[in-house]
C-alpha positions as CSV (number, residue, x, y, z in Angstrom):
1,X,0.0,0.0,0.0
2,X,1.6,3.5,-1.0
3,X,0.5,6.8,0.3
4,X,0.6,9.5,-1.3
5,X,-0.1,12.9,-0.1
6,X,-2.3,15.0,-2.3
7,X,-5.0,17.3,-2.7
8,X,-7.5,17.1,0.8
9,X,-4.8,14.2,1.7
10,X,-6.5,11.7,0.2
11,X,-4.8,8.2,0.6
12,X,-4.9,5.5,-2.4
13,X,-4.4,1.9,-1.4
14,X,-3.3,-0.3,-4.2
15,X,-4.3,-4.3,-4.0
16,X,-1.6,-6.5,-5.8
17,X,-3.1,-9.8,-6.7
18,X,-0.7,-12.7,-8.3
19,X,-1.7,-14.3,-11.5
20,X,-3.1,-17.3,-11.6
21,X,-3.0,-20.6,-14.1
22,X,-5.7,-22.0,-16.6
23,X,-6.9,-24.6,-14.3
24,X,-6.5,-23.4,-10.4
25,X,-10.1,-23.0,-10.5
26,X,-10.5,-26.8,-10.7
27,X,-7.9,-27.4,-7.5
28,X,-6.9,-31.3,-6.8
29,X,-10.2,-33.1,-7.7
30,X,-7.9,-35.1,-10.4
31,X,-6.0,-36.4,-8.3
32,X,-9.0,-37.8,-6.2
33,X,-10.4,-38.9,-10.1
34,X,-7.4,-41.0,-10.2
35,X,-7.0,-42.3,-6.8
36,X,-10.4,-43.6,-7.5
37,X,-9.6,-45.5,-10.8
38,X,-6.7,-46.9,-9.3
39,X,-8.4,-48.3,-6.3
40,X,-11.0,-49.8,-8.0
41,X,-8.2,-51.5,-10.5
42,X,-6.6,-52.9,-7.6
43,X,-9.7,-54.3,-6.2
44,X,-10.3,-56.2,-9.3
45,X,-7.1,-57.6,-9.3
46,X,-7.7,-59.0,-5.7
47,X,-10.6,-60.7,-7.0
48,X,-8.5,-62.5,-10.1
49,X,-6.1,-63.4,-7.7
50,X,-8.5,-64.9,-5.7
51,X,-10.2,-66.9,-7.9
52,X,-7.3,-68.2,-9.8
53,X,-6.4,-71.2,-7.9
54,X,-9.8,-72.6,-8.8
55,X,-10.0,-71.6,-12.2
56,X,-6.5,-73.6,-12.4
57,X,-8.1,-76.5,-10.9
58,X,-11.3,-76.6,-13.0
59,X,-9.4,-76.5,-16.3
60,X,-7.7,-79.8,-17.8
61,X,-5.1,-78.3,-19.7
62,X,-4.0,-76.1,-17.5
63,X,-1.1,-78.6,-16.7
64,X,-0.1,-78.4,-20.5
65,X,-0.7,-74.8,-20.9
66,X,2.6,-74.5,-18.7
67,X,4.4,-76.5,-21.1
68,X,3.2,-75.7,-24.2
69,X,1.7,-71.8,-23.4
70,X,1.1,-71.0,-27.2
71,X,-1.9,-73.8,-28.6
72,X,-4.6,-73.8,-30.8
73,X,-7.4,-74.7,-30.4
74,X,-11.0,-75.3,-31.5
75,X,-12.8,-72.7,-31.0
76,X,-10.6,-70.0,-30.4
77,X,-6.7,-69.6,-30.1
78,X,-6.8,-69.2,-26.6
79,X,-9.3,-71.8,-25.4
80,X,-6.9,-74.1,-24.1
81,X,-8.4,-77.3,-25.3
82,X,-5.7,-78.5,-28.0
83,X,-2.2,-78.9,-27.6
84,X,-0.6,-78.9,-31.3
85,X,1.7,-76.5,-31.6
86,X,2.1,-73.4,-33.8
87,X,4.3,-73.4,-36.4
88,X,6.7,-70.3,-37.2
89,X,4.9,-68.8,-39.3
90,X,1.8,-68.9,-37.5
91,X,-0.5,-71.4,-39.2
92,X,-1.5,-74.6,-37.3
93,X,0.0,-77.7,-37.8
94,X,-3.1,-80.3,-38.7
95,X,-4.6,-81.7,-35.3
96,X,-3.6,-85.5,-35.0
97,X,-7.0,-87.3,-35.5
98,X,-7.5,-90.1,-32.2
99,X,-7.0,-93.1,-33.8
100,X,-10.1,-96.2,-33.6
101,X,-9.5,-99.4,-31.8
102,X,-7.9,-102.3,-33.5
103,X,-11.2,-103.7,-34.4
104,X,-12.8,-100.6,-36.1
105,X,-9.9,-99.7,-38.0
106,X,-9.8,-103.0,-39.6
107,X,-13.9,-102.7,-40.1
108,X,-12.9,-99.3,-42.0
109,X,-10.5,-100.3,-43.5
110,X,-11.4,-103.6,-45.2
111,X,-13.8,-101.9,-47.7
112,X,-13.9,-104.3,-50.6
113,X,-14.9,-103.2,-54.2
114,X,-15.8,-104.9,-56.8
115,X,-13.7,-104.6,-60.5
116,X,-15.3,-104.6,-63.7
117,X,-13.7,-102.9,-66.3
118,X,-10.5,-103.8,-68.4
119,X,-8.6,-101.2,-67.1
120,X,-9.7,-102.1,-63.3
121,X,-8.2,-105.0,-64.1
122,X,-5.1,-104.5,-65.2
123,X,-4.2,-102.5,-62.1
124,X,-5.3,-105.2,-60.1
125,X,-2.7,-107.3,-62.4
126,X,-0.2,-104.8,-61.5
127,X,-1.1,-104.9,-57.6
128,X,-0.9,-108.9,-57.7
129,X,2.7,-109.0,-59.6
130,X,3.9,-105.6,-57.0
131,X,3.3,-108.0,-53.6
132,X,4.6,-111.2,-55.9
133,X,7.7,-109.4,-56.1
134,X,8.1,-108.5,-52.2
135,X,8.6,-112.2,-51.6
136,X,10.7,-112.7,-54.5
137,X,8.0,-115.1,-56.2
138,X,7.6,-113.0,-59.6
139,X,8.8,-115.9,-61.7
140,X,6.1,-117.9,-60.0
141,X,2.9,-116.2,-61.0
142,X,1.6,-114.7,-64.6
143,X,-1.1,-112.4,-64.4
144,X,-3.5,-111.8,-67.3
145,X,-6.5,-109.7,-68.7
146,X,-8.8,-112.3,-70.2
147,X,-12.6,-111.6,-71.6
148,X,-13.5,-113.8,-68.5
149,X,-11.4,-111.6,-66.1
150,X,-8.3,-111.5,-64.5
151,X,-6.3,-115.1,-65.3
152,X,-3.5,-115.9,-62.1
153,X,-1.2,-118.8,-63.2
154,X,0.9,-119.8,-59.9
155,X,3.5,-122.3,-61.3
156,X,6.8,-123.8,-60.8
157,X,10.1,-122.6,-62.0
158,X,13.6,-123.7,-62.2
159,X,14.5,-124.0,-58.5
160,X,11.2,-124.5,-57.3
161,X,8.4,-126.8,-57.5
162,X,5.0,-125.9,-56.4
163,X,4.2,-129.0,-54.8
164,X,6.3,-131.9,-53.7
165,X,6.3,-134.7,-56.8
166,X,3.0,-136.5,-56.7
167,X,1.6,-135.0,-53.6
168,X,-0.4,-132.0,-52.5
169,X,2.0,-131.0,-49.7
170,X,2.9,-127.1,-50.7
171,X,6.1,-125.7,-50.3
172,X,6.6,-122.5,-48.0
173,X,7.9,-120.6,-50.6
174,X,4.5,-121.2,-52.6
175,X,2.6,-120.6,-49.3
176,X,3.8,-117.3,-48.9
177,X,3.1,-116.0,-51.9
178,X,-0.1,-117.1,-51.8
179,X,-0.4,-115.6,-48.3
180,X,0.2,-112.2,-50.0
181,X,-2.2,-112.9,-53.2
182,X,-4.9,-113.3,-50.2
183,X,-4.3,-110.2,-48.6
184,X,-5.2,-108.4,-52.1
185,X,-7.8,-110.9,-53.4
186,X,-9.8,-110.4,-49.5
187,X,-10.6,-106.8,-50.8
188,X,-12.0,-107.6,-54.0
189,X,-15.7,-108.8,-54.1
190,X,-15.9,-110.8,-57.5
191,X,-15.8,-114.3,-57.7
192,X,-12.8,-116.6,-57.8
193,X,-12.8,-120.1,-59.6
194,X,-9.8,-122.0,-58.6
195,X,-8.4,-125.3,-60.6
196,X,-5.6,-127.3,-60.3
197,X,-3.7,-129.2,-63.5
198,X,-1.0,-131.9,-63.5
199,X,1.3,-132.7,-66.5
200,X,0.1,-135.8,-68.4
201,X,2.9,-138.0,-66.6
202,X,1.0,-140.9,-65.7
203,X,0.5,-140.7,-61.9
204,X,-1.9,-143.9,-60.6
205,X,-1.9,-145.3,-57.2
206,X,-3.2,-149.1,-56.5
207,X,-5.9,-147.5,-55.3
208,X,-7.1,-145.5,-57.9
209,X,-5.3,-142.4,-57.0
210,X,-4.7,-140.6,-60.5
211,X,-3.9,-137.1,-62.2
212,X,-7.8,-136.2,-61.1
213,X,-7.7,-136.5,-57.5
214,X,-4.1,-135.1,-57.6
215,X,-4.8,-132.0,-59.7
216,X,-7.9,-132.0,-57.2
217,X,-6.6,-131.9,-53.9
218,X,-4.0,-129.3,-54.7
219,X,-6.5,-126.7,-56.1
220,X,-8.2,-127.7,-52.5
221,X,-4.8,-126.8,-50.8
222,X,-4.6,-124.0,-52.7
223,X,-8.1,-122.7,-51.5
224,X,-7.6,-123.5,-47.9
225,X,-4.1,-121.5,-47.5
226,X,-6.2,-118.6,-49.3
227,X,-8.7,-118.9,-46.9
228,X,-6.4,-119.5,-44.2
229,X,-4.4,-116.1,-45.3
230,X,-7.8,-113.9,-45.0
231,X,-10.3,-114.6,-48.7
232,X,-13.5,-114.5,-47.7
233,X,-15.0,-118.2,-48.2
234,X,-17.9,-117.1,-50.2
235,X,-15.3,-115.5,-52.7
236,X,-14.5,-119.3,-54.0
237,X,-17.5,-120.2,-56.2
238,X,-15.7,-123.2,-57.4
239,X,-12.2,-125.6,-56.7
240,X,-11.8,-127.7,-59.7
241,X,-9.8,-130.7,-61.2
242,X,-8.4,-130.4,-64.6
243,X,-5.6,-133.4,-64.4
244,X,-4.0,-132.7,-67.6
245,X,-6.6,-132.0,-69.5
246,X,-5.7,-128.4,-70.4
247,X,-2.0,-128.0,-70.9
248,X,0.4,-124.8,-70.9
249,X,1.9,-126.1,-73.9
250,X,-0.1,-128.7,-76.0
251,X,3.0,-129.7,-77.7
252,X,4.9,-130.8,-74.7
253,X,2.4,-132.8,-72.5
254,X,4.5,-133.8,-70.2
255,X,6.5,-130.5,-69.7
256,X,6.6,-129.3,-66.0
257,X,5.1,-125.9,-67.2
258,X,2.0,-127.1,-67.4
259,X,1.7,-128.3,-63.5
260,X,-0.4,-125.3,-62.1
261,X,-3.1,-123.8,-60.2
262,X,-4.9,-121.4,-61.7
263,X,-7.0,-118.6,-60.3
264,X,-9.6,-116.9,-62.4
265,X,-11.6,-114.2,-60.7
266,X,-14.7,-113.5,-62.6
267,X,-16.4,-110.8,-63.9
268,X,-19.9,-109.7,-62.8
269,X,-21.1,-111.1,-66.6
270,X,-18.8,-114.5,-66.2
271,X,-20.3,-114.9,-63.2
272,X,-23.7,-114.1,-64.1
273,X,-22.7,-116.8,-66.8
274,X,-21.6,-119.6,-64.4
275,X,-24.5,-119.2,-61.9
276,X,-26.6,-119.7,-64.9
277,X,-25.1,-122.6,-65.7
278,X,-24.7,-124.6,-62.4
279,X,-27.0,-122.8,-60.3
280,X,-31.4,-123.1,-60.4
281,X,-31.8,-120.4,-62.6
282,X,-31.2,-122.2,-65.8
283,X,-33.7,-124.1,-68.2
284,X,-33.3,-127.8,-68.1
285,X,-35.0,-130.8,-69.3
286,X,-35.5,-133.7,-66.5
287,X,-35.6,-136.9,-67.2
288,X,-37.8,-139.1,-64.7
289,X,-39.8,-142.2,-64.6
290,X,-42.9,-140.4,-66.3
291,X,-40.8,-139.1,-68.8
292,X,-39.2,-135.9,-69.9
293,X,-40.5,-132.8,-67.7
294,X,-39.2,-128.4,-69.0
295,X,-38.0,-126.9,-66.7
296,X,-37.7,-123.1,-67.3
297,X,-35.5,-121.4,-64.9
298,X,-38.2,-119.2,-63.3
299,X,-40.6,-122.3,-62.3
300,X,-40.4,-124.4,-59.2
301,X,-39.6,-128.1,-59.0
């Protein structure tokens, strides 16, 4: 305050007042703003903290999620429920699918199908002559596209005879393979027709025995190890004898080459042929005491 002596002696007081900032008018209530928020975010990370040890307990993966933190998973990335890992560039390695029991895998994975056309066939050819090979047996089967099918010679060679010299007994070698052929011919559904031939070497017992019953009972062995290796026994529609009847080589009669089993697995019209020959559905004329009675091969008896 200054005084001044003037005119009457008047006095002038003069009231200094310091400046003040933009926002003084709004004091500390920021601060109490801010407290507040921060309070409240500690509170709610009490509560996490809290509940944590039973959201641990309650989730099964939470064990692998400490192993293996970065997963996919099915719904989400973060859900926890997979544990394949990312790959480096970020896209998900496929999910390893849980594998059946023995006994449903095998159901799944016997699906048979049935071939019909020429070039069906020849693949199968080409499958038979693959697993032929695997147990070094190639020079013991030929495998052949015929109108009728698919022709499987399974003969002799050099070193090797099929069967032992006038018997049915197999040899392993010749078991094998036919082991394998099974394992391909169980997954096909057409027909088989299975025959056995003999040279024409003269082969008779005191008994009777002869090239028929020989060539017989090896086509027979020949089924049975088929059937013993997994073939379906409804896939055989017939096991036949053929002696030596129908050589390899008509010129040589008694040329080994022509000891064989044969395997011819039909097609669906070969087979529609051979049911309608052997089975009820053909015409025939029979012959009884009355006399001769048609039969068509839609009528009964």
């Amino acid at each position: 305050m200054k005084s001044r002596a003037g005119k009457d002696h008047e006095v002038t007081i003069v009231k200094r007042r310091g400046k003040k900032g933009h926002g003084d008018e709004h004091g500390g209530a920021w601060k109490v703003a801010f407290a507040d928020f921060t309070l409240a975010m500690m509170a709610l990370f009490m509560v996490l903290w809290i509940i944590q040890p039973q959201i641990d307990q309650s989730n099964p993966s939470f064990g692998q999620m400490d192993t293996n933190p970065i997963v996919d998973g099915g719904a989400g990335i973060f859900d926890g429920n997979s544990t394949t890992p990312l790959d480096l560039d970020g896209v998900p390695l496929p999910v390893p699918q849980a594998r059946p029991d023995n006994g449903q895998a095998e159901s799944d994975q016997s699906g048979s199908r049935r071939y019909s056309s020429e070039a069906e066939m020849q693949s199968l050819a080409d499958l038979m002559r693959e697993v032929a090979e695997e147990v070094d047996a190639l020079a013991n089967i030929e495998v052949n596209v015929v109108p009728q099918g698919l022709r499987i010679l399974i003969k002799d060679d050099q070193q090797r005879f099929m069967f032992q010299r006038g018997s049915a007994t197999l040899n392993p070698h010749f078991s094998k393979l036919l082991a394998v052929l099974s394992g391909v011919l169980a997954k096909v559904e057409n027909k088989l027709i299975i025959s056995g031939h003999t040279d024409a070497t003269p082969y008779r017992l005191a008994s009777g025995y002869d090239n028929w019953n020989l060539s017989g009972d090896r086509a027979l062995r020949a089924r049975n190890v088929l059937v013993a290796g997994g073939l379906p026994e409804r896939s055989v529609l017939q096991v036949s004898a053929q002696a030596d009847v129908m050589p390899l080589r008509p010129d040589e009669p008694e040329n080994g080459a022509n000891r064989r089993v044969e395997i011819l697995l039909l097609t669906d019209a070969a087979e529609a042929l051979y049911r309608e020959l052997f089975g009820e559905g053909y015409e025939q004329v029979r012959f009884t005491e009355s006399g001769a009675r048609y039969r068509s091969g839609a009528s009964q008896p």
